[in-house]
N, C-alpha and C positions, 0 to 999 in steps of 0.2 A: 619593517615589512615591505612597504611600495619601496626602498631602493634594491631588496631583494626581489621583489616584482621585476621591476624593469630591468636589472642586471639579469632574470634567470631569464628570459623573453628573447634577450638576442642571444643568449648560451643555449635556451631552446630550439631556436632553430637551428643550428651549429648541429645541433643530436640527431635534430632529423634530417638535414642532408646528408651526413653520415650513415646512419642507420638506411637510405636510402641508395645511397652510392656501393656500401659493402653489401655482398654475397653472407647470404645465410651460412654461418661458421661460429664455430666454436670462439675465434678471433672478435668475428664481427659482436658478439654477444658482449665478450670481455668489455673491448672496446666499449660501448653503450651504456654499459650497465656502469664503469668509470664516469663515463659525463653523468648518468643522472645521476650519484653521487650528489657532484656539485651543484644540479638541480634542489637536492634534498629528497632524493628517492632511495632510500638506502632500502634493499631485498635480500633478507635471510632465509637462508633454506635448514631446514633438520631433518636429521636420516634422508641425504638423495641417494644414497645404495640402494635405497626402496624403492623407486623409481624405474620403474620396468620397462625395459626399452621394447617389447613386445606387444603393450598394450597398445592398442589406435585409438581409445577415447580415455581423456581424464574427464575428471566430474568432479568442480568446483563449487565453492559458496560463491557468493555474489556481494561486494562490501560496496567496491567503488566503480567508477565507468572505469577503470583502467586495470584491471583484475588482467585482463589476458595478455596486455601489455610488461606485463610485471612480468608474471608464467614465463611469458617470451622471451625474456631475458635469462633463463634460466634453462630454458629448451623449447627447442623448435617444437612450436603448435600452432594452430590454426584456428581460428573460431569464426562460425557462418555469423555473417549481417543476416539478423533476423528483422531488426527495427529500421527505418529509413530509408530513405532512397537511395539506390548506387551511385556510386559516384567518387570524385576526388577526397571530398573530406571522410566517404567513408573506408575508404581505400587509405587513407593519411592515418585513420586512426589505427588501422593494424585489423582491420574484417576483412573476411577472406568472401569475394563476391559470389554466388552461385548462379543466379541469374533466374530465379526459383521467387516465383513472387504468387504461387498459386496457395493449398491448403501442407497442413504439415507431412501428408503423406506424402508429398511432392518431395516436400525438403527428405523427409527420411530417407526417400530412395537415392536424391541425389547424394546425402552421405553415406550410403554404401556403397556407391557406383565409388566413390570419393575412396574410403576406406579398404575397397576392394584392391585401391593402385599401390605396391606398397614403397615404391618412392615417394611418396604424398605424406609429410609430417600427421601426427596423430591429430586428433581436433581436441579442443578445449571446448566444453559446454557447461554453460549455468542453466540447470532446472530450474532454480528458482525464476529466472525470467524477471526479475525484479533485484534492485539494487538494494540493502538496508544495513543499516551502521552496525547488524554483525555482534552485537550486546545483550539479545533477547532471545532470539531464536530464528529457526527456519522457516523459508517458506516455504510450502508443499513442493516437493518436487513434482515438474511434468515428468510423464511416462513415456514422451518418443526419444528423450536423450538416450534412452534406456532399451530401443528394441533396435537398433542402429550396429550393436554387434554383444558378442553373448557376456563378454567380460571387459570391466572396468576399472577404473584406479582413481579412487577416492584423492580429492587434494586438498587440505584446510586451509583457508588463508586469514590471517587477521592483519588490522593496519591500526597501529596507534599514531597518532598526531598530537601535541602539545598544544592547549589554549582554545583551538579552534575542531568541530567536530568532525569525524572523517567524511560522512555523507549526511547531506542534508534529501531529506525526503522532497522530489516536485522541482529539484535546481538542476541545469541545465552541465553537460559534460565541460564546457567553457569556463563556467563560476567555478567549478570544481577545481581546475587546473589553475585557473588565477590562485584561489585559496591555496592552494597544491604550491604554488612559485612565491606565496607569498609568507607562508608559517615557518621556521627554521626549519624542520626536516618531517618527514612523513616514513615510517618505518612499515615495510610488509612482510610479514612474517607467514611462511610458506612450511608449510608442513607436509610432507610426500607419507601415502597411507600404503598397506601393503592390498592390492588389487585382491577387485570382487567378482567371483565369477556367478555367471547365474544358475540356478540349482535346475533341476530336472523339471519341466514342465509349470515352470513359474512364469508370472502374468509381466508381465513390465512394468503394470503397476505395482504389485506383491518387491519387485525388485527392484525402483523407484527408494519404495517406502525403506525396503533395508537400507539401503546407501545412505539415504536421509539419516536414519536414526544412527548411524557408524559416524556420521559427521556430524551430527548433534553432540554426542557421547566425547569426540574428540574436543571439539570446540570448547564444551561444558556450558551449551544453550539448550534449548526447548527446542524439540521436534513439534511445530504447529501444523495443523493444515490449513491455513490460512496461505492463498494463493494469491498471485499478482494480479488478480482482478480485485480482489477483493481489497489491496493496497489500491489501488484507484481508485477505486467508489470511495473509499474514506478520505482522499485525497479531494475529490470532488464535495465530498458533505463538506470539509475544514472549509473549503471555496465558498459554498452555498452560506455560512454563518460567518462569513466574513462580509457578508453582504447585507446581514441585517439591518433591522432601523433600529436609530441609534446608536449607530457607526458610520458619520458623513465622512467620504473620502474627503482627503485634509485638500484635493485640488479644489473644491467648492466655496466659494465664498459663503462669509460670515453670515450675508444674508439669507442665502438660499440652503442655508444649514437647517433642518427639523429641528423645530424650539422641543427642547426637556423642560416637562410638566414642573411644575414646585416644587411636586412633593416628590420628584428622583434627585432634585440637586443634592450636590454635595457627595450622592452614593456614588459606589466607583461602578467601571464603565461595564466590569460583568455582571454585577448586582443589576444596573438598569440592562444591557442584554437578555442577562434573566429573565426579568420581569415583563419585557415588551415580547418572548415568547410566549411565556405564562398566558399575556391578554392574547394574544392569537387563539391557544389550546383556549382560554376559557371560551371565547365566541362559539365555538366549537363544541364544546362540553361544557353547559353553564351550567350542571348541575354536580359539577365538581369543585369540592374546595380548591382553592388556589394555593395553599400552601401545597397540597399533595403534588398538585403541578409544577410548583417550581422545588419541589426536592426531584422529581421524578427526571425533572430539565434539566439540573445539575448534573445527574447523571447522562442520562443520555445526550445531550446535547443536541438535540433535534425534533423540532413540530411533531412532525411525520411520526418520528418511534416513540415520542411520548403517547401521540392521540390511539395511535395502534395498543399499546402496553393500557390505555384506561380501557378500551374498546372491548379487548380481550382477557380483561378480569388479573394482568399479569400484577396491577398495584392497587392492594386493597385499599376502599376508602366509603366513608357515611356518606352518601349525598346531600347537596345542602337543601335546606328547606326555603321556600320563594321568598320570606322576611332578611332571609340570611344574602342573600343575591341581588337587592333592591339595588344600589350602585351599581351594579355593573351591567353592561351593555343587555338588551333583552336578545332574543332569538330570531330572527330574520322571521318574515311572515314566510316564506317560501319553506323554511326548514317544520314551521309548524303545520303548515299542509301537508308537506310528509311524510310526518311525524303521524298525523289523523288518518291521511291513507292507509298505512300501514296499520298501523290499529284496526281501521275495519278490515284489513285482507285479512287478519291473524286472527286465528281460531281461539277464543279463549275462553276456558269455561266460567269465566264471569261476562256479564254484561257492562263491569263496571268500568272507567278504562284506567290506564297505569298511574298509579298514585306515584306522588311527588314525596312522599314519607317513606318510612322503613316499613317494610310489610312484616308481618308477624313469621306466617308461613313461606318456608322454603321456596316453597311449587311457587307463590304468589312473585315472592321475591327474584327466582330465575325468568318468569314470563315476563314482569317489566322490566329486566336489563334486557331479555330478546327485544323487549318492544323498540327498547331506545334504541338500540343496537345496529337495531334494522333502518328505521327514521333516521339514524345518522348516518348511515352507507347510502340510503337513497340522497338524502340532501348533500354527501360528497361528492356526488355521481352525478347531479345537477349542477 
């Protein structure tokens, strides 16, 4: 693999000063598409008589950073830099510059002023907005690739690679392309759809969602609505529990490592992860057994959605009784203030205030989860 590395590195630049010296051609394609071959870029296409020379917009999945690079090799397209600053490398990697750095209404007109010229190759656009290894399913499609002109041409693309995985989630277009010059071959597999046009008085997102589910259907993934934001914020939680205690970064010396209590040795490193969330939620909720806590943590893997999920009745559980909680941390003085404030603001038709046991009665039983409920939103809000 690294003597393939470094042999494909000076073969790759060889591609790109070529690819840069020759005129957009049927030739120059050929040409290119023969070196990355030798790259280990091998791109098959099925049924290109589908392939409508008429349409101005395809609408692709999204696998790897190099998805429009591939296309390009098969036919002249275009795809706007949405992400990043202008510039040489984004110019090198094959985005087409607009010069549109405002909201997407911006962008959308300028690809119709764009789409309007019809010497101007057709554009290539990923709705998804996000890259994923293509095994699982879609991500929502955005609805401006989709109001930019009235019909479209669906394009499937998959990429298998041997040993090593096509895209890793959160790794940078650079790693990708080392992995890419360093695995024997990377195969893309391009599938041409026969073009969607949009029906009588449909929404863009109504026509979004169709194209989606035609490319789900073809692929044989899941139509999700799970969107490119929402691959970030999970991208940022993985970051967030990578930081936990009881995960010293290995650059810290021995000493300044957090000693593990006794009684976690020997357990492995998710069991104590586990467990040092568990003590967090119970500080929190110390009238929650802690087993419930850490099944509930296993699944979610997070503070925050677990304490939310007890808070809001989503994991049923007996509260423990104050005999049963003597080891473990008591309740800050501030949280039991409160806790008592709140009590006297809430109207309750007892005088008596909320028992630490299991109430008999319903009504009794919903007023002291309000109570706690509320005590623990103000004391999170402190």
């Amino acid at each position: 693999g690294l003597c393939l590395l470094i042999l494909r590195l000076f073969i790759g630049v060889h591609v790109f000063l070529v690819s840069c010296a020759l005129p957009d051609s049927v030739l120059r394609r050929f040409i290119v598409r023969v070196m990355c071959s030798v790259l280990g870029l091998f791109v098959r296409q099925s049924d290109p008589r589908l392939r409508d020379t008429s349409v101005r917009v395809y609408i692709a999945n999204h696998v790897t950073q190099f998805d429009h690079n591939v296309i390009n090799l098969l036919t002249s397209c275009n795809t706007p830099a949405l992400n990043g600053a202008p510039g040489f490398i984004c110019w090198s990697r094959g985005f087409m510059e607009l010069g549109v750095t405002g909201s997407r209404a911006e962008l959308v007109d300028s690809l119709k002023v764009y789409s309007s010229h019809r010497g101007n190759p057709p554009l290539l656009l990923f709705p998804e907005e996000a890259a994923t290894n293509g095994r699982a399913g879609l991500l929502r499609f955005s609805s401006w690739p989709f109001s930019i002109l009235d019909v479209v041409q669906p394009v499937a693309l998959q990429v298998q690679r041997p040993l090593i995985t096509v895209s890793v989630a959160d790794s940078s277009w650079i790693t990708e392309l080392l992995w890419t010059f360093f695995v024997p071959f990377t195969v893309y597999q391009v599938r041409w759809m026969p073009s969607v046009p949009r029906r009588a008085e449909e929404l863009s997102e109504d026509f979004a969602l169709r194209v989606q589910e035609l490319l789900a259907v073809e692929l044989g993934v899941v139509s999700t609505r799970l969107t490119a934001a929402d691959k970030t914020e999970h991208m940022k939680r993985l970051r967030h529990t990578s930081h936990l205690p009881f995960s010293p970064a290995s650059s810290q010396p021995l000493a300044a490592r957090p000693r593990m209590p006794s009684s976690l040795a020997g357990v492995a490193p998710e069991d104590v992860r586990i467990t040092a969330m568990a003590q967090r939620v119970k500080e929190v909720l110390p009238h929650v057994p802690l087993e419930v806590i850490r099944i509930d943590l296993a699944q979610t893997n997070c503070v925050d959605t677990t304490i939310a999920n007890l808070l809001e009745g989503r994991v049923p559980f007996f509260p423990e009784s104050k005999e049963a909680g003597t080891d473990l941390p008591a309740p800050s003085t501030s949280q039991a203030a409160a806790a008592s404030g709140f009590q006297g603001s809430i109207a309750v038709p007892s005088s008596k205030p909320a028992t630490k046991q299991f109430a008999k009665s319903p009504v009794e039983r919903h007023l002291s989860l309000q109570e706690r409920k509320r005590a623990l939103y103000d004391y999170a809000r402190r």
